[in-house]
C-alpha positions in Angstrom: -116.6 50.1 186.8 -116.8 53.7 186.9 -117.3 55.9 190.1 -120.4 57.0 188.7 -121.8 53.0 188.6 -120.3 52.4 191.9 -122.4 55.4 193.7 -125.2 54.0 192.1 -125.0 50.4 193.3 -123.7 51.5 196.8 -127.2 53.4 196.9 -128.8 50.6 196.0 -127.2 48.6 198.4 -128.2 51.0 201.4 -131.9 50.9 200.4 -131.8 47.3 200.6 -130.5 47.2 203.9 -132.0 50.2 205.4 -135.5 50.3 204.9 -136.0 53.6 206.3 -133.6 55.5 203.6 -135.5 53.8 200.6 -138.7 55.7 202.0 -137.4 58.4 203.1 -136.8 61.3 199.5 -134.5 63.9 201.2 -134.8 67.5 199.8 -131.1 68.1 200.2 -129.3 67.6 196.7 -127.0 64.5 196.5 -122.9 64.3 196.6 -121.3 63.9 193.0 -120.2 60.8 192.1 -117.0 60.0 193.4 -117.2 62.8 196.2 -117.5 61.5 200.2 -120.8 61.0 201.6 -121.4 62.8 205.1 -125.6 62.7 205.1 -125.8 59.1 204.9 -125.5 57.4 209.1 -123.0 55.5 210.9 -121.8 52.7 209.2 -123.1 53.0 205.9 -121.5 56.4 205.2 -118.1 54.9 206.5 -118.0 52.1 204.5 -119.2 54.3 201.2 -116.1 56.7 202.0 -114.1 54.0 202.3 -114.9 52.5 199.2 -114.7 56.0 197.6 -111.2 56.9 198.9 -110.3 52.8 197.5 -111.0 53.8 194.3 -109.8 57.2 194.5 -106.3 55.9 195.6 -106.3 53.1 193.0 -106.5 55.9 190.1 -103.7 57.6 192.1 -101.7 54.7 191.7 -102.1 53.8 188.2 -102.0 56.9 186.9 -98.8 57.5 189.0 -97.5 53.8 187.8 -98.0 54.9 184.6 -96.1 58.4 185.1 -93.2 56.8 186.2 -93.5 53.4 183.5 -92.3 56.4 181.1 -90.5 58.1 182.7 -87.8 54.7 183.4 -88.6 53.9 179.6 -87.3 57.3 179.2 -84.3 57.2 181.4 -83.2 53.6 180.0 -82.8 54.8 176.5 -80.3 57.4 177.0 -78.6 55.0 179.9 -75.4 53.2 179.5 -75.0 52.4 175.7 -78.4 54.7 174.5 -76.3 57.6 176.1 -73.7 57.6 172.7 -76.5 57.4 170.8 -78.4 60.6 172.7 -75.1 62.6 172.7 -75.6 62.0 168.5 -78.8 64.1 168.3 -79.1 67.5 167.6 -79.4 69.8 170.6 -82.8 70.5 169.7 -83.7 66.9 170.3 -81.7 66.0 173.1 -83.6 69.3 175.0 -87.2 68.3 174.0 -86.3 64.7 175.3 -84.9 65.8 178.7 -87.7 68.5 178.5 -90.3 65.5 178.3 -88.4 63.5 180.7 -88.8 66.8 183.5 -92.4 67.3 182.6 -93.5 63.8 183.3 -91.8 64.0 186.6 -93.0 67.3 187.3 -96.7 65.9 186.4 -96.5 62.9 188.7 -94.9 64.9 191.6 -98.1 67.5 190.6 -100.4 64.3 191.3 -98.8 63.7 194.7 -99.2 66.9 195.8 -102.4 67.7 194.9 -104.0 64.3 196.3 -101.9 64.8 199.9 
């Protein structure tokens, strides 16, 4: 389910449990999807940012999962035996490789920052 759907069906659970914000059209322009929610009261708007920052930290993680999936793919193959076969590439090859190996580190650690 996408952030987008989510927003929508936590709005359409608050209007079915507070009356008063199903009437009520407010002028102000909404949040984006996915962004926290600090016009909605109380309770409500703390459970919706807590759901929000759920999600937002499960894409963290398995985007971040998936960083470093490849990057240990990466480091196995030139590990223990896979290193003779490395050292047998041209020097072209074996710097693209350890070039991709530093990006995808340098992409994750880029995803960490960014977030915290």
């Amino acid at each position: 389910m996408t952030i987008n759907n989510n927003s929508k069906h936590l709005d359409a659970m608050l209007k079915s449990i507070d009356p008063t914000s199903a009437k009520e059209k407010s002028e102000t322009p909404q949040p984006e999807a996915g962004t926290l929610h600090t016009e909605v009261p109380g309770a409500a708007r703390r459970s919706m940012n807590k759901i929000i920052e759920m999600q937002q930290h499960t894409e963290l993680h398995e985007e971040l999962r998936k960083l470093l999936g490849h990057l240990h793919a990466q480091t196995m193959l030139i590990s223990g035996e896979g290193l003779e076969n490395f050292c047998n590439h041209s020097d072209q090859i074996k710097s693209d490789y350890l070039w991709a190996m530093t990006d995808t580190a340098e992409r994750a650690l880029k995803l960490l920052d960014d977030t915290y």
